[in-house]
Structures are given as structure tokens and as C-alpha cells.
C-alpha positions in Angstrom: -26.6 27.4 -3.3 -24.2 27.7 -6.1 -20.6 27.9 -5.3 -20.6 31.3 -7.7 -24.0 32.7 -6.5 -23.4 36.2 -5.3 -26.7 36.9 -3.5 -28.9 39.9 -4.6 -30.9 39.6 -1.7 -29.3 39.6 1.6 -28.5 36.0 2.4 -29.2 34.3 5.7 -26.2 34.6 8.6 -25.9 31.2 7.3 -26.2 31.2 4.0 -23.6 33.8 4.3 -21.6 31.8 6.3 -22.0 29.2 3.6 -21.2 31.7 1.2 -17.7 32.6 2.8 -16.5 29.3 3.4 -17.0 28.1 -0.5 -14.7 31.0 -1.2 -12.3 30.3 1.5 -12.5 26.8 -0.1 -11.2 28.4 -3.5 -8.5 30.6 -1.9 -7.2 28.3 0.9 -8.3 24.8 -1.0 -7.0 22.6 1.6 -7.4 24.2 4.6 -10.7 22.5 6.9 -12.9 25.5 7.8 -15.6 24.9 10.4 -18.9 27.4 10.9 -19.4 28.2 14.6 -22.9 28.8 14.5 -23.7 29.7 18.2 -20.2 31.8 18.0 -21.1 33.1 14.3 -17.5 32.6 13.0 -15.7 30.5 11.0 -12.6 28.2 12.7 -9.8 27.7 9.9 -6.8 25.4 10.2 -7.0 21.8 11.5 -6.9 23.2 15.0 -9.0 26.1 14.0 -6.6 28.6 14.9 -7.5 31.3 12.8 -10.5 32.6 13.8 -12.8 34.8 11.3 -15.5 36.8 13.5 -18.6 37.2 11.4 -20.6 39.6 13.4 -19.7 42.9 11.9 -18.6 41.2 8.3 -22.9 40.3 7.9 -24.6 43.5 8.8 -21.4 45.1 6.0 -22.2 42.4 2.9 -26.4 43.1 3.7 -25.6 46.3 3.4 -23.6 46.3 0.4 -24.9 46.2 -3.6 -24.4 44.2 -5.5 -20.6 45.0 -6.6 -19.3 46.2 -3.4 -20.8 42.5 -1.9 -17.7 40.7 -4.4 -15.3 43.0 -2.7 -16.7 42.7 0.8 -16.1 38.9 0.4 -12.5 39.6 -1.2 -11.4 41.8 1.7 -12.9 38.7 4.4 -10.7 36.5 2.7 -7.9 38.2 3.1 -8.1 38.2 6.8 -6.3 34.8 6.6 -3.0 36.5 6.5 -0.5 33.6 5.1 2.8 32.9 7.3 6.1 34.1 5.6 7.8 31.3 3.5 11.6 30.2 4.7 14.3 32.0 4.2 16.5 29.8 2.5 15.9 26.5 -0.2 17.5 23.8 2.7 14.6 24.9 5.2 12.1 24.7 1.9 12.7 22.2 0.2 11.5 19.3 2.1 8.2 21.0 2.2 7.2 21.4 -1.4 4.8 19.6 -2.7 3.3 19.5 -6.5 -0.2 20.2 -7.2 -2.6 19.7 -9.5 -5.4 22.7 -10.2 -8.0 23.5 -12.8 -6.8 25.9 -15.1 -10.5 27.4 -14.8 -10.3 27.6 -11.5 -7.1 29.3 -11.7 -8.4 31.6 -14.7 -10.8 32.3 -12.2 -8.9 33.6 -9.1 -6.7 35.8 -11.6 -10.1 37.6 -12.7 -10.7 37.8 -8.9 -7.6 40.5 -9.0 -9.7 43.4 -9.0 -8.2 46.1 -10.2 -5.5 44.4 -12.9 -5.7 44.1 -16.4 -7.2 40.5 -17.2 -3.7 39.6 -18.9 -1.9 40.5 -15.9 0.1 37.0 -13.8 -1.3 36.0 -10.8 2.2 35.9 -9.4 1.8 31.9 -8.8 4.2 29.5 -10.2 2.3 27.0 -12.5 3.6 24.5 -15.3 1.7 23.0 -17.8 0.2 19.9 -17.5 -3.1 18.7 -19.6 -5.9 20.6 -21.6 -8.1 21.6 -18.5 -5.2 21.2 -15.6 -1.8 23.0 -14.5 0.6 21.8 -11.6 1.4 23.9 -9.2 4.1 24.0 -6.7 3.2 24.8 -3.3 5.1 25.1 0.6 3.1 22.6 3.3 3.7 24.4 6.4 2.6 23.5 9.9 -0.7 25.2 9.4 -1.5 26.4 6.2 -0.3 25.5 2.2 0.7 28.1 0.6 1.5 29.0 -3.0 5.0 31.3 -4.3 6.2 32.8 -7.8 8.9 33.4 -9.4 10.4 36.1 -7.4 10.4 33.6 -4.5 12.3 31.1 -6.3 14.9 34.3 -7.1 15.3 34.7 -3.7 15.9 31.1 -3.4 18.4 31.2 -5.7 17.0 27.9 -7.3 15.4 27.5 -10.6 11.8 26.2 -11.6 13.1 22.8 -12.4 14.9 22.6 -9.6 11.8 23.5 -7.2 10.0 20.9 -9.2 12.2 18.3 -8.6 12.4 18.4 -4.9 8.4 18.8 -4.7 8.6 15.4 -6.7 11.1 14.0 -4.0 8.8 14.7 -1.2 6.0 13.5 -2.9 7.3 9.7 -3.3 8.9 9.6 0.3 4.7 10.7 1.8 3.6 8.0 -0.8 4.0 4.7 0.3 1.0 2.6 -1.2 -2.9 3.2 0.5 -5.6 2.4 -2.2 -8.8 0.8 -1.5 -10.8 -1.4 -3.8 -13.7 0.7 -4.8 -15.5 -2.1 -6.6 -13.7 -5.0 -8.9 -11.3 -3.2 -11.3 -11.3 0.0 -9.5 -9.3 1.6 -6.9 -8.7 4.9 -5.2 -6.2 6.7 -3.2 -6.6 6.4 0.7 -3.9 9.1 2.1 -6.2 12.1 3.0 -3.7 14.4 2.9 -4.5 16.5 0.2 -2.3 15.1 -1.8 -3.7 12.4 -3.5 -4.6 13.6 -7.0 -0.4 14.9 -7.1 0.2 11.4 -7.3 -1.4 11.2 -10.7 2.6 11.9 -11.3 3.4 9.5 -10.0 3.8 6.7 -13.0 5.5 3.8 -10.9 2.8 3.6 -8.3 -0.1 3.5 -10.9 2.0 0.5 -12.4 2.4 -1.5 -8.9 -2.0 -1.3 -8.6 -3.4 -1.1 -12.0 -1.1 -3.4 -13.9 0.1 -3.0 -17.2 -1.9 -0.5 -18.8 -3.2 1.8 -15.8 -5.9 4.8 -16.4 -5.9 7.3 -14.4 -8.5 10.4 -13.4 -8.7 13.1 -10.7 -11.8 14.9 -10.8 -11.3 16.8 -7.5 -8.3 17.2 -5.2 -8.2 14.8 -2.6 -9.1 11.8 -5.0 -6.8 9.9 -7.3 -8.8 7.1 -9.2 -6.6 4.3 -10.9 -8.1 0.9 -13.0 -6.6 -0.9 -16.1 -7.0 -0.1 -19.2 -8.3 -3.5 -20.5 -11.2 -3.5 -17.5 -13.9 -2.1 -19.4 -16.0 -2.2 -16.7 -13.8 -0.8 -14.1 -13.0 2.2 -17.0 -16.6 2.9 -16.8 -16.9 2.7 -12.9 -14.2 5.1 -12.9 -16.4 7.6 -15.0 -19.7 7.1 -12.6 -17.7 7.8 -9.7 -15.9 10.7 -11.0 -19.2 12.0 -12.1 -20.5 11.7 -8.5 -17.7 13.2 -7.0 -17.4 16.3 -9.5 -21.8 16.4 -8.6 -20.9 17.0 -4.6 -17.1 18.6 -4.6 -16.7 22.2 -4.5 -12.5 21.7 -5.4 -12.6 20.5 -8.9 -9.2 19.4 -10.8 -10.0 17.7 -14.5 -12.6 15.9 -15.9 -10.4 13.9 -18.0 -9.0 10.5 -18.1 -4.9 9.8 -18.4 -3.1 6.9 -19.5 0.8 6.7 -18.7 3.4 7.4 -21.8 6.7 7.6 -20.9 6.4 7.4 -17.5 4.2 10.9 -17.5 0.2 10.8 -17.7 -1.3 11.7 -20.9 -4.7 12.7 -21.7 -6.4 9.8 -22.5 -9.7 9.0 -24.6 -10.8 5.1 -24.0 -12.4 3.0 -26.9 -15.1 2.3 -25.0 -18.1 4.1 -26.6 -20.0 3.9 -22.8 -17.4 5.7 -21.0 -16.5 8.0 -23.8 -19.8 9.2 -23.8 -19.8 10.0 -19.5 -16.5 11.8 -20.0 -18.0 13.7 -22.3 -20.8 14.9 -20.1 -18.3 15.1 -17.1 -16.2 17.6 -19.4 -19.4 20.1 -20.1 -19.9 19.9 -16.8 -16.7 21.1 -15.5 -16.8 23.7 -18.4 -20.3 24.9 -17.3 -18.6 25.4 -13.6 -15.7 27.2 -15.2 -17.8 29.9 -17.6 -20.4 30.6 -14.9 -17.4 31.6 -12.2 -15.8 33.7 -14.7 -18.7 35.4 -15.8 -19.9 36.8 -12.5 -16.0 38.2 -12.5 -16.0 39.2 -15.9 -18.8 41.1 -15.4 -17.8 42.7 -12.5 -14.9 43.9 -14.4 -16.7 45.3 -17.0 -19.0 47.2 -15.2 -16.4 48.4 -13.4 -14.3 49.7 -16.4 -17.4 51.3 -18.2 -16.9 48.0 -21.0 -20.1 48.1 -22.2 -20.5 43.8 -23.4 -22.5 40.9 -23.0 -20.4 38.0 -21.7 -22.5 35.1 -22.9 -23.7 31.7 -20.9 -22.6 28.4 -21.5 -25.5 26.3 -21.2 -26.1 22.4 -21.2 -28.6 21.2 -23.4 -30.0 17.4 -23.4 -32.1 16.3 -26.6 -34.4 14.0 -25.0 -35.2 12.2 -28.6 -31.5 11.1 -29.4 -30.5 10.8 -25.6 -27.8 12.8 -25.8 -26.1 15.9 -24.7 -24.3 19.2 -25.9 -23.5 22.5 -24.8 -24.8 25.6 -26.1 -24.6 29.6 -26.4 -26.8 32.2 -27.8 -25.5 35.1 -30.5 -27.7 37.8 -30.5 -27.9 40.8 -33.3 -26.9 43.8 -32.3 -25.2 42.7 -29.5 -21.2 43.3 -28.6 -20.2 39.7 -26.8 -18.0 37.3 -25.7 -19.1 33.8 -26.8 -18.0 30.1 -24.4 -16.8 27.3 -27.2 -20.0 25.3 -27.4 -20.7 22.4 -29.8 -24.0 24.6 -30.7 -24.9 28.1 -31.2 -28.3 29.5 -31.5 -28.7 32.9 -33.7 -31.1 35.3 -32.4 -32.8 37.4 -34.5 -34.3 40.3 -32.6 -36.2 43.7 -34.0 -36.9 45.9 -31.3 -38.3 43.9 -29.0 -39.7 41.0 -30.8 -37.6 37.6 -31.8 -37.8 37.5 -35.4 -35.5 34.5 -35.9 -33.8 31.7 -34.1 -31.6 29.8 -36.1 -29.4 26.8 -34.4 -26.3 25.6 -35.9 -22.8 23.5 -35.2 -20.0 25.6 -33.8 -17.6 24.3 -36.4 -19.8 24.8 -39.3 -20.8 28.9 -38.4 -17.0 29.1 -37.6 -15.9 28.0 -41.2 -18.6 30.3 -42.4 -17.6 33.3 -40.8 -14.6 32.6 -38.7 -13.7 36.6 -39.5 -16.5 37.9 -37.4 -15.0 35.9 -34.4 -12.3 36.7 -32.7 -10.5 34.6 -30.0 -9.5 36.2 -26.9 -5.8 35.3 -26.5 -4.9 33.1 -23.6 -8.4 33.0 -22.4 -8.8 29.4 -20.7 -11.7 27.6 -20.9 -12.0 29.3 -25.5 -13.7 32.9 -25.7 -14.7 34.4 -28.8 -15.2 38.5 -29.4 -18.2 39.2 -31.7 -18.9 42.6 -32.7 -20.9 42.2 -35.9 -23.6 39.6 -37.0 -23.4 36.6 -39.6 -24.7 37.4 -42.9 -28.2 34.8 -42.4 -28.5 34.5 -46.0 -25.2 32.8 -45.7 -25.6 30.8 -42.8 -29.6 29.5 -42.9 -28.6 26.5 -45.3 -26.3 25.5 -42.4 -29.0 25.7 -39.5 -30.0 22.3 -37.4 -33.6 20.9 -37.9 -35.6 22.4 -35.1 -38.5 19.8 -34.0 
């Protein structure tokens, strides 16, 4: 079941189940949920004290169409009720920690506001970080993490920075040194405490296992990968196993690799034409993940507002005869859309009912063709494009791909 699948057809009470605890999973990332099966409820918290009763919430989502199932689901999650934050800075600040999030994923649960404008703040606190990943700060209380803005801060009476800094202090004192030795070259962070991709920050301690010239990744949230970056063949190792993580783990953070400048990780792109290639495909992958949560909420939106436009699919695409990979959308005459970035689009071609013409071409060529005729969507994260009129074909045929 896909972690975005809103089911047209009444799920299963475990499916359903299923269903729930993927979103809790989004909402409350590090909090352990466990399905009671012969009590039908879910048990949240490491001692399962919250206790989410499932008996009338099934018989309401069956019930429910298609729109009113996203908002049954919204309204379950918000029986976890989060615990008021301290009063004062002294009783916080030994409890905040940094983390790392997708900026999909948090694109995603801001589109989840029903009701808002899509430009409107989330409310959380978040600082930039790399091309696909934001920190975050967060309070780890007795039972539950839990996320703050910047009116919390106000009442603090601290700044950003100064949050920041203490989450950093706590992180070093809860991270003395526990990797394991994956395979030759290649190590990974053994604290499980949900912590372990925050100490991607953490510069000195990627020194003291990887050497010299440490490379870093984090592809979901309670891994932290670390090998040097004159192993070759633990760089690639990394790359497989950050690939077979991202294939099983519903809490994603970046698909990218970092190197250390500075004493701050980087975004990093290795020589090595082998792993350059995988983090390639790990990147579309993550991107797939990212469009496909936000379109089932973007079209919920719409719908909801009367917006009548099509909010295009990012596909991936593997060309069998060159062995290699890209990502693709389709632009279709006629049509008011919103278009992913893909390294391809297809041109459809359509009179009444019947294709007339498909016509494939690179992004970055139909951009420098007709970059007028597509408009970015400020701010959007992962790239949207508004398209309201069609490319001129006579213009853009000579630019097509070979089709075999």
C-alpha cells in the first residue's frame, strides 16, 4: 500500500489500520505506534499510553467519499493531543534537539492545512539546510517530540539562534561515539534514538570515524551513514544502502550525499561516475515520493476551492536500451496544469478524443523555447510550473527526442 494511497474502496480494518498509522508516522515521526489487532486500536508512545480506539473511526472513513475520507483521517490524527511546552527557556532548553526533515515532506504537511491558502506558514520553526532538507528544532519530552514557532520562542524571550544553539549543545552531550562497521569503508550510527541523522551536524564526530575527508548521507531519520571520501567503494556502498533504506522507510530525509566544509556539511556530488549515477536514481525517487503526496493534497484543494486544473504526475521512466533512467511529465493541449521539473516532457497532441501527436523533448531545451508559457509557482518545493497555453509545435518539433 502506498504511504499516499487514499483508498476509493473501503479498505480492510487493517488496511485501515495500516493506513492511520503511516500518517501518524508523518505527523508524530518518532513516536512507536503499535496496531492492537484483537483490541482494534492503535497504542502510541513507547509505553503506549495514548490509546486511539478504532471501532467507531472504521465504520465513519467506509462511510465517507472520497474527500471527506482525507479529513476523517486528519481529525483521527489529531486525537493525539500534544502536551503543553515549558513555561520558561531554563526548563526548555536542555530538551531541544535539531532535526533534520524533508522539505517535501514538510511542503506536504503545510498542504495538509485544509482550509489555508497554500502560501500560508505552518507555524513550525525551520532553517535552511540543503536543496531537498530543512532543520528543524524540536522539544523531546517524556513522551512525545514536539515541534514550536516563532511565537513560542517570543514567549521564551530567546531568539532563533539562540534556540539553535542550545539544541546543538544537547545534541553533543547524547552523542558520544556508537557506529558500527556496515562493511569495509562504511559505517553507520548505532544510538536509536531518533536522533541519528541530527548528527549529520555534527562535523567533529564524522572526522574522529571517517578520517580526513568524511562523506556523509541520511536518507531517512534514524540513520546517519558516514565513509571517506577517497573509499570509492565504501562511497558506493553508501549509495546501495541508502537506496535500500529509502526502498523500505516510510520517514524520508535527503537523498543526497554531504561532504564537510567549514566544519558544516555541504551537498556533495562524488567523482565516482558509479555512485553518481545511484544518487541520481535515489534523488527521482525521493522526488517521485514527494509529487505524488502533494498531488493527492493539491487536489484535494482544488476541488475544494472550485480551481478547475490538472496537477500533473511525475513519473520515472527507465530506457531499457541505454540502461538508464529519467523522470518524466506529460503537457497536454488544452489543458490548464501544473507541471513537476522533470528531465523530460512528453507533448500531447489531442483532438477531441483522439491523440494526434506525442512529441518528447528535454526540459531545458522546451524551457529555452518557450520559457514564457511557463510559469513557476513561487516557493513551491520540490519546482512547479503553471501552464495555461500550449507551445507553438512548429517551433518546438525540431527539438523532439528520437522516439524508437
Amino acid at each position: 500500500m502506498s504511504l499516499f494511497d487514499f483508498f476509493r474502496r473501503p479498505p480492510t480494518p487493517r488496511k485501515y489500520a495500516q493506513l492511520l498509522m503511516k500518517k501518524l508516522a508523518i505527523h508524530h515521526p518518532d513516536e512507536p505506534v503499535r496496531f492492537d489487532e484483537a483490541g482494534f486500536r492503535l497504542l502510541v508512545g513507547s509505553d503506549g499510553s495514548q490509546v486511539i480506539n478504532l471501532h467507531n473511526l472504521y465504520p465513519e472513513y467506509c462511510a465517507a467519499d472520497k474527500h471527506e475520507r482525507v479529513l476523517q483521517l486528519e481529525r483521527a490524527i489529531a486525537i493525539m493531543r500534544p502536551p503543553g511546552l515549558p513555561a520558561t527557556f531554563a526548563e526548555a532548553r536542555t530538551h531541544l534537539m535539531p532535526v533534520l526533515r524533508g522539505r517535501g515532506m514538510m511542503e506536504y504537511l503545510r498542504l495538509m492545512e485544509l482550509g489555508k491558502e497554500p502560501s500560508a506558514s505552518s507555524g513550525s520553526l525551520a532553517f535552511p539546510f540543503s536543496s531537498d532538507t530543512a532543520l528543524m528544532l524540536v522539544h523531546d519530552g517524556e513522551h512525545m517530540m514536539q515541534s514550536f514557532g516563532a511565537a513560542q520562542l517570543e514567549q521564551w524571550g530567546v531568539t532563533a539562534d539562540q534556540a539553535l544553539a542550545a539544541a546543538m549543545d544537547t545534541l553533543r552531550d547524547a552523542s558520544v561515539d556508537r557506529f558500527v562497521q556496515i562493511e569495509p569503508g562504511l559505517f553507520a550510527g548505532d544510538w536509536g534514538d531518533a536522533y541519528d541523522s541530527s548528527r549529520l551536524l555534527l562535523a567533529d564526530l564524522a572526522h574522529r570515524i571517517a578520517g580526513a575527508k568524511p562523506v556523509a548521507m541520511a536518507p531517512a531519520r534514524g540513520t546517519l551513514l558516514l565513509a571517506s571520501g577517497n573509499n570509492v567503494e565504501g562511497v558506493r556502498a553508501m549509495v546501495a544502502l541508502s537506496q535500500r533504506i529509502a526502498d523500505s522507510e516510510p520517514r524520508p530525509v535527503s537523498a543526497l550525499m554531504y561532504r564537510y566544509q567549514d566544519g558544516r556539511p555541504v551537498d556533495y556530488v562524488p567523482e565516482d561516475e558509479v555512485a553518481r549515477s545511484a544518487l541520481e536514481n535515489l534523488k527521482r525517487q525521493y522526488l517521485f515520493g514527494d509529487y505524488a503526496a502533494q498531488k493527492e493534497t493539491l487536489d484535494e484543494l482544488h476541488e475544494k476551492s472550485g480551481t478547475d486544473i490538472f496537477v500533473a504526475s511525475y513519473k520515472v521512466m527507465r530506457d531499457e536500451t541505454q540502461g538508464i533512467e529519467y523522470s518524466l511529465c506529460s503537457w497536454t493541449n488544452g489543458v490548464d496544469s501544473l507541471l513537476p521539473r522533470t528531465e523530460r516532457v512528453a507533448l500531447v497532441v489531442y483532438e477531441g478524443d483522439e491523440m494526434q501527436e506525442l512529441l518528447m523533448l528535454p526540459w531545458d531545451a522546451l524551457h529555452a523555447a518557450c520559457a514564457e508559457l511557463m510559469v513557476p509557482v513561487p516557493d513551491a518545493y520540490p519546482e512547479r510550473y503553471r501552464v495555461t497555453a500550449f507551445p507553438d509545435l512548429a517551433r518546438v518539433r525540431p527539438l523532439a527526442l528520437p522516439r524508437d
